[in-house]
BALOBA-1460 file (C-alpha; in Angstrom, 3 decimals):
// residues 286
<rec num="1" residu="x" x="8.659" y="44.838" z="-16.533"/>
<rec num="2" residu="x" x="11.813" y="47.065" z="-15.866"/>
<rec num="3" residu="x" x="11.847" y="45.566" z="-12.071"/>
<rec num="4" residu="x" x="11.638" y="42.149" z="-13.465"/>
<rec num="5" residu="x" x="15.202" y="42.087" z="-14.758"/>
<rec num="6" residu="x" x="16.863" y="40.782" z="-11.994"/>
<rec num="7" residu="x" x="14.370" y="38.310" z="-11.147"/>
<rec num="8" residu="x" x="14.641" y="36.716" z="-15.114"/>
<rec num="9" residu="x" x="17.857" y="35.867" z="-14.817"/>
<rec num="10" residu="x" x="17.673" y="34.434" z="-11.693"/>
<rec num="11" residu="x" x="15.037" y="32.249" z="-12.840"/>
<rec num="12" residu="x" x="17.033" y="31.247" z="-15.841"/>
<rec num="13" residu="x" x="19.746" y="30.328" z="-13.390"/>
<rec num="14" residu="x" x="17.239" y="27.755" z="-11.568"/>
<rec num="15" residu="x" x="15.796" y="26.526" z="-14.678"/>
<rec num="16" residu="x" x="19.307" y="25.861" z="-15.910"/>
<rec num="17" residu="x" x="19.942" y="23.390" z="-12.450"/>
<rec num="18" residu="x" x="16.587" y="21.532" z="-12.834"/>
<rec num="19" residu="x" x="15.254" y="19.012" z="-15.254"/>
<rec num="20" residu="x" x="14.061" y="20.571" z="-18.621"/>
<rec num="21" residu="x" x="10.229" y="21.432" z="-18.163"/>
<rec num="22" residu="x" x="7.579" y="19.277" z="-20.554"/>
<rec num="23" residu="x" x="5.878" y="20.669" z="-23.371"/>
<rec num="24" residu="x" x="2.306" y="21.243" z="-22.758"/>
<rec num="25" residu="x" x="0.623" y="18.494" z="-24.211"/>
<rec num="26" residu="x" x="-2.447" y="19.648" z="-26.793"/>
<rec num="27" residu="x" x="-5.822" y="18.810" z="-25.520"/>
<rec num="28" residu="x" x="-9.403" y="19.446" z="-27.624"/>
<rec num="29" residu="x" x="-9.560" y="21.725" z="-30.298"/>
<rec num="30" residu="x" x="-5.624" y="22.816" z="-30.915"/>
<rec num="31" residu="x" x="-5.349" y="18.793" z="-30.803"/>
<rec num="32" residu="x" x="-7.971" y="18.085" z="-32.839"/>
<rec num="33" residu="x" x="-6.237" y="20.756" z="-36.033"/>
<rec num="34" residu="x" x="-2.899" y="19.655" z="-35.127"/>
<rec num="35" residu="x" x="-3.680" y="15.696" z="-35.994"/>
<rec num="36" residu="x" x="-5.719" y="17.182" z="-38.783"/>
<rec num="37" residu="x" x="-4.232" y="20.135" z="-40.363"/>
<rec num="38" residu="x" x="-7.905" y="21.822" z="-40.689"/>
<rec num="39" residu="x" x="-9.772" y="24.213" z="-38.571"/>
<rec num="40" residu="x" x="-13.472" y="25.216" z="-39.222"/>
<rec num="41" residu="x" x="-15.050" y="28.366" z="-38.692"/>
<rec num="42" residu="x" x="-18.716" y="28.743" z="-38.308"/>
<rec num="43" residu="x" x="-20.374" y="31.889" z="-40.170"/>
<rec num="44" residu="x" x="-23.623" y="33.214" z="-40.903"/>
<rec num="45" residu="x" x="-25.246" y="34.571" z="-44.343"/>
<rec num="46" residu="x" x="-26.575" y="37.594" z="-43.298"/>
<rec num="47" residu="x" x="-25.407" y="39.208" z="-40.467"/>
<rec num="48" residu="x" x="-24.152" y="42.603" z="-41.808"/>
<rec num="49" residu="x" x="-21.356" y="43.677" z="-41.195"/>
<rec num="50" residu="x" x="-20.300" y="40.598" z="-38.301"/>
<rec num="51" residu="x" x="-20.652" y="37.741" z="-40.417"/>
<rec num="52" residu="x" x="-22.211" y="37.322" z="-44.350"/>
<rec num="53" residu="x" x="-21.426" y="36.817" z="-47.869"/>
<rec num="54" residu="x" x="-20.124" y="38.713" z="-50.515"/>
<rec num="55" residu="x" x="-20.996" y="38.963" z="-54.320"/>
<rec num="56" residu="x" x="-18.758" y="35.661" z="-54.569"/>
<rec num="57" residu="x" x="-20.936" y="33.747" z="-51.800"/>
<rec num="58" residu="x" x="-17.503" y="34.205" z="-49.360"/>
<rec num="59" residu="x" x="-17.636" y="34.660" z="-45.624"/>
<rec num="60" residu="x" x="-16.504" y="38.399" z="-44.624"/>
<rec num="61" residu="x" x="-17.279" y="40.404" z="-42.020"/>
<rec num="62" residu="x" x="-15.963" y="41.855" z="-38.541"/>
<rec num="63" residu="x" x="-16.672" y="38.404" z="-36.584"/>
<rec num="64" residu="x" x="-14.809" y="36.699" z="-39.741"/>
<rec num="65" residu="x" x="-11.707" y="39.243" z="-39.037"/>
<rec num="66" residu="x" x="-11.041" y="38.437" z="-35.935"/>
<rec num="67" residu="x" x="-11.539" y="34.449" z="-36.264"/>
<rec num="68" residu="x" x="-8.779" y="35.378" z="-38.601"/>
<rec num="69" residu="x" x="-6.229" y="36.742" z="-36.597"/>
<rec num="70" residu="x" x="-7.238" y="33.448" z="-34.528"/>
<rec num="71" residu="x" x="-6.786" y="31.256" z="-37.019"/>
<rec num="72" residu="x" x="-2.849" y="32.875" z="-37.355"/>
<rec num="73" residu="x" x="-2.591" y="32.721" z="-33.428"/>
<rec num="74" residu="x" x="-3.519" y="28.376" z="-33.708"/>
<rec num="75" residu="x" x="-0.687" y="28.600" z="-36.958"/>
<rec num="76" residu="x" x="1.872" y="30.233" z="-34.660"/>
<rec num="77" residu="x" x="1.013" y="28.304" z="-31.294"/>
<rec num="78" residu="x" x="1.385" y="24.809" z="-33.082"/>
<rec num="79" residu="x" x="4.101" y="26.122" z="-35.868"/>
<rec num="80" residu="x" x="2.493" y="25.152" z="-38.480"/>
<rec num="81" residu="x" x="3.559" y="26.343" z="-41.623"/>
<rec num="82" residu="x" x="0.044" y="25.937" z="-43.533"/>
<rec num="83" residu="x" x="-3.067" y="25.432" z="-42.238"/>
<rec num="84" residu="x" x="-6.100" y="24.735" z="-44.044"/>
<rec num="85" residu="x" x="-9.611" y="26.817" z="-43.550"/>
<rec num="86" residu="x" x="-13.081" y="25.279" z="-43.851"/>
<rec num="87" residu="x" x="-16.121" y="27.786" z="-43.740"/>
<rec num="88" residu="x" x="-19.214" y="25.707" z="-42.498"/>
<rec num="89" residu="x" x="-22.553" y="27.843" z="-42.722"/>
<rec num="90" residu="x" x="-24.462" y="27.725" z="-39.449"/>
<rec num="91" residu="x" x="-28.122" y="29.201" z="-38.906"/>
<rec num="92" residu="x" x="-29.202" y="30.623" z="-35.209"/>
<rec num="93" residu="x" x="-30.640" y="26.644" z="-34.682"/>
<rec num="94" residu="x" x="-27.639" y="24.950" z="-35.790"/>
<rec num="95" residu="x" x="-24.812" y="27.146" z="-34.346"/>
<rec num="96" residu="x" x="-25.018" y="25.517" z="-31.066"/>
<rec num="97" residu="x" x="-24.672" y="21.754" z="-31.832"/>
<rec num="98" residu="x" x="-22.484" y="22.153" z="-34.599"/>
<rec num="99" residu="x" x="-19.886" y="23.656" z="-32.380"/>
<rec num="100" residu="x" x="-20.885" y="20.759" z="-29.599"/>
<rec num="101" residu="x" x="-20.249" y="18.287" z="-31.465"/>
<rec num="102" residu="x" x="-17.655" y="19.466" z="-32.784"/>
<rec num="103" residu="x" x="-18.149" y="19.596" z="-36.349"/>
<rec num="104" residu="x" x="-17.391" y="23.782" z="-35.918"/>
<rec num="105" residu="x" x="-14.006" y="24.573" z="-34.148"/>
<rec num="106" residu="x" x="-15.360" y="28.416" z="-33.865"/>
<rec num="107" residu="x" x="-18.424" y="30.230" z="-34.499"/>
<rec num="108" residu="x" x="-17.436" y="33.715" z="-35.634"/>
<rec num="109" residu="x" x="-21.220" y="35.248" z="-36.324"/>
<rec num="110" residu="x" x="-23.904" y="36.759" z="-34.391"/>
<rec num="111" residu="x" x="-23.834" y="34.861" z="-31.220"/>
<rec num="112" residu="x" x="-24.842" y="36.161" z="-27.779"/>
<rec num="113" residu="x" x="-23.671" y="34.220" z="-24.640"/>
<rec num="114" residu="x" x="-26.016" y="33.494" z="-22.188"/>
<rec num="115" residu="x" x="-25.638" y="31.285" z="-19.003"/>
<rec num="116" residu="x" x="-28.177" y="29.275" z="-20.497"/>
<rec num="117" residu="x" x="-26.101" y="28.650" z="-23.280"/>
<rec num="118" residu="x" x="-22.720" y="27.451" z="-21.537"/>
<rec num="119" residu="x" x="-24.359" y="24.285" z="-20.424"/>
<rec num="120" residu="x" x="-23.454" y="23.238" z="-24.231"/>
<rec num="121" residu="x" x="-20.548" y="25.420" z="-25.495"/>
<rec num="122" residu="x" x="-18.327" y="27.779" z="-24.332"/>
<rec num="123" residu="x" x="-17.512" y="31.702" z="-25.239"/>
<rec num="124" residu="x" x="-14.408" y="34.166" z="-25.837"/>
<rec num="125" residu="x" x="-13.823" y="37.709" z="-24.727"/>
<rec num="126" residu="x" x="-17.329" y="40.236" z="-25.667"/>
<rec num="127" residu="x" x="-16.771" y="41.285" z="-28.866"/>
<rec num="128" residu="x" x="-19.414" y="43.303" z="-29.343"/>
<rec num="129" residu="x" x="-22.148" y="44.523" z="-27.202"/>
<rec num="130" residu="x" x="-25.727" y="44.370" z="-28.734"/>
<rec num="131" residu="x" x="-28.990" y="46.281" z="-27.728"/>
<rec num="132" residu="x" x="-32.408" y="45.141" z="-28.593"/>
<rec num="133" residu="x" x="-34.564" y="47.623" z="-31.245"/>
<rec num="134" residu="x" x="-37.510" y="47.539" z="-33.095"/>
<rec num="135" residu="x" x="-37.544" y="47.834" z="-36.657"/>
<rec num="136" residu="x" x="-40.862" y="49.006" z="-38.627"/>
<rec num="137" residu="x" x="-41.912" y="50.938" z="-42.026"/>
<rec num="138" residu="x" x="-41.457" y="54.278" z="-42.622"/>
<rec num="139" residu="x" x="-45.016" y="54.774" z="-43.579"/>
<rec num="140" residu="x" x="-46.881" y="53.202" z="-40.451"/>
<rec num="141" residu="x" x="-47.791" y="55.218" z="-37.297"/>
<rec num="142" residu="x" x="-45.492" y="53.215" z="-34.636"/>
<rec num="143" residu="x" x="-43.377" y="54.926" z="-32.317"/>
<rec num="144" residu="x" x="-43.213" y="52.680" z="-29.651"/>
<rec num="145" residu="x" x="-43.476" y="48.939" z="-27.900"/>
<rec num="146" residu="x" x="-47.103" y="49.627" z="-27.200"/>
<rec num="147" residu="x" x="-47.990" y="50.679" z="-30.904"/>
<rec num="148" residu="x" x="-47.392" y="46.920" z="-31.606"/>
<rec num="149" residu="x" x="-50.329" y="45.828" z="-29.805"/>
<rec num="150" residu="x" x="-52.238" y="43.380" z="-31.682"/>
<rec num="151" residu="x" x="-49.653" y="43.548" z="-34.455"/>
<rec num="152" residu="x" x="-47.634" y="40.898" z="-36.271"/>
<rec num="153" residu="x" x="-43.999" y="41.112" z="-35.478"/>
<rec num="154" residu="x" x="-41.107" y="38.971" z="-36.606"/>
<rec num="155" residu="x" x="-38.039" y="37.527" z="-34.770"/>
<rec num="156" residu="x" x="-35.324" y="34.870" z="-35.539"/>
<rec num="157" residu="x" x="-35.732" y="31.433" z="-34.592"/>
<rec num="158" residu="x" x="-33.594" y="29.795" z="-31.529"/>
<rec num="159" residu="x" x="-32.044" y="33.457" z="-30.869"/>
<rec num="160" residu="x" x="-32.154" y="35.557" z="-27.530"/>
<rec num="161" residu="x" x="-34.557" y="37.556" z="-29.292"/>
<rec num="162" residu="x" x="-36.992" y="35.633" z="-29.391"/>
<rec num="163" residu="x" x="-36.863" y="34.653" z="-25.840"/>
<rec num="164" residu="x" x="-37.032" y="38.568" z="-25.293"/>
<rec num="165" residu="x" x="-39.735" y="39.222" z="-27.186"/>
<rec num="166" residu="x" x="-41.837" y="36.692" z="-25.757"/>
<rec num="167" residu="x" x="-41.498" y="37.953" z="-22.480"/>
<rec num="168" residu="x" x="-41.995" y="41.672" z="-23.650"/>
<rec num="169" residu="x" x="-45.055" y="40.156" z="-24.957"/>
<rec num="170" residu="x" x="-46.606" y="38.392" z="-22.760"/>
<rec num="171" residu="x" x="-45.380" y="41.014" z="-19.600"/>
<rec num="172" residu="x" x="-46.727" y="43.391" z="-21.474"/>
<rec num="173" residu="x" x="-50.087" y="41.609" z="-23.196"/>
<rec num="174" residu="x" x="-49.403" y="43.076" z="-25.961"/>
<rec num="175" residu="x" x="-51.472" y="39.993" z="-27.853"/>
<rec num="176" residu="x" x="-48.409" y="40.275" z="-30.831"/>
<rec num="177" residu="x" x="-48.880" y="37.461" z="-33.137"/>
<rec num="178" residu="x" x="-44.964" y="36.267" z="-33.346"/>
<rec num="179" residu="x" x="-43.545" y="35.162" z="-36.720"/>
<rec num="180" residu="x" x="-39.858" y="33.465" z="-36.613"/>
<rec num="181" residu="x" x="-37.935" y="33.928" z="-39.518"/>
<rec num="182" residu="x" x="-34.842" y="31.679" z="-39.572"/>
<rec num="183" residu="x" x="-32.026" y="33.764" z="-39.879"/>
<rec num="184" residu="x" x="-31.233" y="37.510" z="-39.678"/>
<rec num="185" residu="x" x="-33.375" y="38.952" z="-42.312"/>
<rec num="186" residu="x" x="-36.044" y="39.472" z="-40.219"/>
<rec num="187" residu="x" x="-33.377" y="40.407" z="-36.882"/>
<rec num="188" residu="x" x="-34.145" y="42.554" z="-33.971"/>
<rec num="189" residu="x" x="-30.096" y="43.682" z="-32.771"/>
<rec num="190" residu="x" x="-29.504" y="46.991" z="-33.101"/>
<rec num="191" residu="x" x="-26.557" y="46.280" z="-35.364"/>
<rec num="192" residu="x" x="-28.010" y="43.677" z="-37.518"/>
<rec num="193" residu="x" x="-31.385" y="45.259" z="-38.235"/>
<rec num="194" residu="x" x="-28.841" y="48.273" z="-38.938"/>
<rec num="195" residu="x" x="-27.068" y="46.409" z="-41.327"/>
<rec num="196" residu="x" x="-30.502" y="45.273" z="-43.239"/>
<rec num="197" residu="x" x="-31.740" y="48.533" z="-43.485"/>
<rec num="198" residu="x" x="-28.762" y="49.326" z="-45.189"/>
<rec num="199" residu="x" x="-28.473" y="46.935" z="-47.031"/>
<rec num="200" residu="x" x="-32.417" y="47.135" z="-48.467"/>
<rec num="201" residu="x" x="-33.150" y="48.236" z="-51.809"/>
<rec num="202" residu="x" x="-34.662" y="51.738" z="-50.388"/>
<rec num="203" residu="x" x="-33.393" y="52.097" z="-47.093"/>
<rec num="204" residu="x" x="-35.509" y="55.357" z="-46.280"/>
<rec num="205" residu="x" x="-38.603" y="52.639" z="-46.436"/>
<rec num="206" residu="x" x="-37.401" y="51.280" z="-42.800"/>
<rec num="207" residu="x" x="-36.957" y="52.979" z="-39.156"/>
<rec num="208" residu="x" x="-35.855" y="52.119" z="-36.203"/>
<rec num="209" residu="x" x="-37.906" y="52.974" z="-33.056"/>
<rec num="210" residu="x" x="-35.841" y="55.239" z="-30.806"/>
<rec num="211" residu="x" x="-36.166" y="52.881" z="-27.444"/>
<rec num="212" residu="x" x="-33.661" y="50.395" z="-26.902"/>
<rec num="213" residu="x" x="-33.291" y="47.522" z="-24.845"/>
<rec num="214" residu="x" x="-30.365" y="45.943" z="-23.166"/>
<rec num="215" residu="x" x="-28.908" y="42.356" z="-24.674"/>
<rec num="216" residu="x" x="-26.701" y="39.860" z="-23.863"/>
<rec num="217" residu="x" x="-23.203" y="40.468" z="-25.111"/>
<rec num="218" residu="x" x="-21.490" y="38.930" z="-28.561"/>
<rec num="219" residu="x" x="-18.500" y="36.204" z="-28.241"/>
<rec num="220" residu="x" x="-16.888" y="33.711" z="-30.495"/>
<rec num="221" residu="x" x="-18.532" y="30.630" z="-29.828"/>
<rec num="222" residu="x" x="-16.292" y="27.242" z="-29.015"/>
<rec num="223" residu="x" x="-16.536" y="23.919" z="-27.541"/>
<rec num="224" residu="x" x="-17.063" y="23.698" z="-23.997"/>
<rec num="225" residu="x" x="-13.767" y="23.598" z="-21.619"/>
<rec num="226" residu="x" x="-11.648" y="23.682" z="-24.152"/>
<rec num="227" residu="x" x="-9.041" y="25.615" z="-21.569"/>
<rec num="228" residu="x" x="-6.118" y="25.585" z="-24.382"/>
<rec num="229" residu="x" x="-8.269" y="26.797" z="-26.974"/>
<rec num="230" residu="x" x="-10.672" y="29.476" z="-25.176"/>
<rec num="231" residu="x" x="-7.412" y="30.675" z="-23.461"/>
<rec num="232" residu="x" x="-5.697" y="31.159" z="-27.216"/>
<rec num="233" residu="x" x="-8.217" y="32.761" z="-28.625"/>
<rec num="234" residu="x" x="-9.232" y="34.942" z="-25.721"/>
<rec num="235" residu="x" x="-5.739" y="36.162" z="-25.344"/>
<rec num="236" residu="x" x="-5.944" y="37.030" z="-29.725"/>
<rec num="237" residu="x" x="-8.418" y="39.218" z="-29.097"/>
<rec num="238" residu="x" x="-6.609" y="41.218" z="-26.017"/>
<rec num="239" residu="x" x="-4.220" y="41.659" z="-27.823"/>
<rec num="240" residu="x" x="-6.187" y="43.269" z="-30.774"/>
<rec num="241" residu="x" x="-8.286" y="45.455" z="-28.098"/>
<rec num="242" residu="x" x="-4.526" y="46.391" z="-26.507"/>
<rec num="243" residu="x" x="-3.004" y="47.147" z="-29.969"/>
<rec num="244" residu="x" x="-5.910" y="49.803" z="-31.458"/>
<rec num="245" residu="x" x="-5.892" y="46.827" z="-33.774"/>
<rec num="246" residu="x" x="-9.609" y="45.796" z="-32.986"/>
<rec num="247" residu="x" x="-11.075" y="49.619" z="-33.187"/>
<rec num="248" residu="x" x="-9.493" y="50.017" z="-36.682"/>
<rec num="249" residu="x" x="-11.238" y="46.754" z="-37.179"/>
<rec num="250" residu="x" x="-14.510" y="48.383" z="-35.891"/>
<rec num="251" residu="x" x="-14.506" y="51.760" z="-37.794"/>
<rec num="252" residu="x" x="-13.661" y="49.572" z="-41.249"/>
<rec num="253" residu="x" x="-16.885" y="46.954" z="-40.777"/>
<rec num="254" residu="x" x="-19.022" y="49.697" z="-38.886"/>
<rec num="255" residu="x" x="-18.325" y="53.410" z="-40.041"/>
<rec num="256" residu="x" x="-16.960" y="52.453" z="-43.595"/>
<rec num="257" residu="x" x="-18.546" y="51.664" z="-46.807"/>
<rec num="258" residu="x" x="-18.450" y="47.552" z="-46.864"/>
<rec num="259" residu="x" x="-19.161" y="45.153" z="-49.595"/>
<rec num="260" residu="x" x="-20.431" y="44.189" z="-51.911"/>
<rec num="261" residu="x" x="-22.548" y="47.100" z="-52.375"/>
<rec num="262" residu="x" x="-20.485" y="49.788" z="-50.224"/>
<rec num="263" residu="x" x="-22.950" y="50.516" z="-47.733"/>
<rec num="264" residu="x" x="-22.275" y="52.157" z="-44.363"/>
<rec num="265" residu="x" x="-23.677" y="50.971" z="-41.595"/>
<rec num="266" residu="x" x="-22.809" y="54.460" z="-39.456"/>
<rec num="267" residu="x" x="-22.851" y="52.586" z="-36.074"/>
<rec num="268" residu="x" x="-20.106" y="54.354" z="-33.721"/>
<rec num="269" residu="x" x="-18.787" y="52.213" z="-31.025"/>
<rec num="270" residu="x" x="-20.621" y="52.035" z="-28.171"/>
<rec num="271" residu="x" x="-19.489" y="52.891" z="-24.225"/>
<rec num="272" residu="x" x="-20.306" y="49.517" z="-23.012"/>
<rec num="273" residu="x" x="-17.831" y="48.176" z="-25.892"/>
<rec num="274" residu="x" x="-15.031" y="50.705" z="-25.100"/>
<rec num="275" residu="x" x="-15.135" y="49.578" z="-21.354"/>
<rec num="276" residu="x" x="-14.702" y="45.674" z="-22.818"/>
<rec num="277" residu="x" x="-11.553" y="46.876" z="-24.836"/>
<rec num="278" residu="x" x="-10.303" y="48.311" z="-21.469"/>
<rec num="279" residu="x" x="-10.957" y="45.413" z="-19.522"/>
<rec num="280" residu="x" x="-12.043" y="42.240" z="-22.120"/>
<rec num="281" residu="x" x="-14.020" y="39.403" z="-20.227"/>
<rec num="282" residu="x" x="-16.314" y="36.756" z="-20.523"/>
<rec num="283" residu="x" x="-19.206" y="37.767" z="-18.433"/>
<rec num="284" residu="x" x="-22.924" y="37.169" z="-19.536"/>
<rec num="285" residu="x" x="-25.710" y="39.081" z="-18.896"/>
<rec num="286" residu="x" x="-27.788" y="36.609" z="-18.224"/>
């Protein structure tokens, strides 16, 4: 920047000769809550600590946070002096075409993005990056994938978990008879089975099975090309990753007591999520 001195005030010079540059003109989604004076986040019920309620049936959460600080980024970039906030609820089979077709601006949950998935929407900067784990009873004798043989396991519907564990299943023949719950009650994230073991009524009745499996990474979900909008909100969170912002963020949702009932989830960050905050980007896994 100190080099660039010189070469500002040039530019100012030329600027000053020429005919005065057009505003950008507002396309999709910054559009859309401009003419409207409304944006709409998407959230989820019970994905502890990204996205849920509270004892007052509010969305909070980490994912909720940072849709947030978006939310003040659209204010600022259109200079708007209010803007109104709708919270639509959006389960892991409606999240997708609600944000299509537009009904959700931004889906600030649980979402992973997959390549298979940006045929319909589009994704922000990683957020968060997941890893597949098994969640059983104390009391039972399973240790590992091959303990579930023959056994009845559960999964969410319409998630990347269930496409996992299908394969691991049938790869394997493991003969699992596969229940799918339809939301996050019944997860299999490392961060959201996490957060419902804490959250149970005797958390020392639950344990999680020490292998892990890679996942596909967490992003705020919005419409597809939507350039202005993806590049706002992409460049929000940067700027929270550059600022120590977004890790403050982390330890309060992650390694803090949270409400309603001040549990701790005790999740540190991860490597793979430090190396996003050095270098954020939009890259699926698969």
């Amino acid at each position: 920047m100190k080099t660039a001195i010189a070469v500002i005030a040039t530019a100012g010079l030329v600027v000053g000769l020429c005919a005065p540059a057009k505003a950008q003109s507002l396309e999709g989604t910054l559009k859309k809550v401009k003419e409207t004076g409304t944006i709409t986040i998407g959230h989820r019920d019970s994905s502890i600590p990204l996205s849920y309620l509270d004892d007052k049936l509010q969305p909070i959460g980490f994912s909720i946070e940072l849709c947030k600080h978006v939310v003040e980024a659209v204010k600022a970039k259109l200079a708007m002096r209010s803007l109104s906030v709708k919270y639509n609820p959006v389960t892991s089979a409606t999240r997708l075409p609600l944000v299509a077709n537009g009904t959700v601006d931004v889906e600030c949950g649980s979402t992973a993005n997959m390549t298979s998935r940006q045929a319909q929407v589009g994704f922000s900067y990683t957020f968060f990056v997941p890893q597949f784990k098994w969640i059983t009873r104390t009391n039972n004798d399973i240790k590992t994938a091959d303990d579930l043989r023959g056994k009845t396991v559960a999964v969410t519907a319409g998630t990347n978990t269930a496409l996992f564990v299908n394969k691991l299943n049938n790869d394997g023949k493991l003969g699992m008879t596969i229940m799918q719950g339809k939301d996050h009650a019944e997860s299999f994230d490392d961060i959201l089975i996490a957060g419902f073991r804490a959250n149970a009524k005797n958390p020392a009745d639950y344990k999680l099975l020490d292998k892990s499996y890679p996942s596909d990474p967490y992003a705020l979900m919005i419409r597809k090309d939507d350039r202005q909008f993806k590049t706002l909100v992409d460049e929000t969170l940067a700027k929270l990753m550059r600022s120590g912002e977004f890790e403050k963020l982390y330890t309060q949702w992650f390694e803090s007591p949270i409400p309603p009932r001040g549990i701790n989830i005790q999740l540190p960050m991860s490597d793979a999520l430090k190396r996003t905050i050095k270098e954020p980007n939009d890259r699926p896994n698969s």
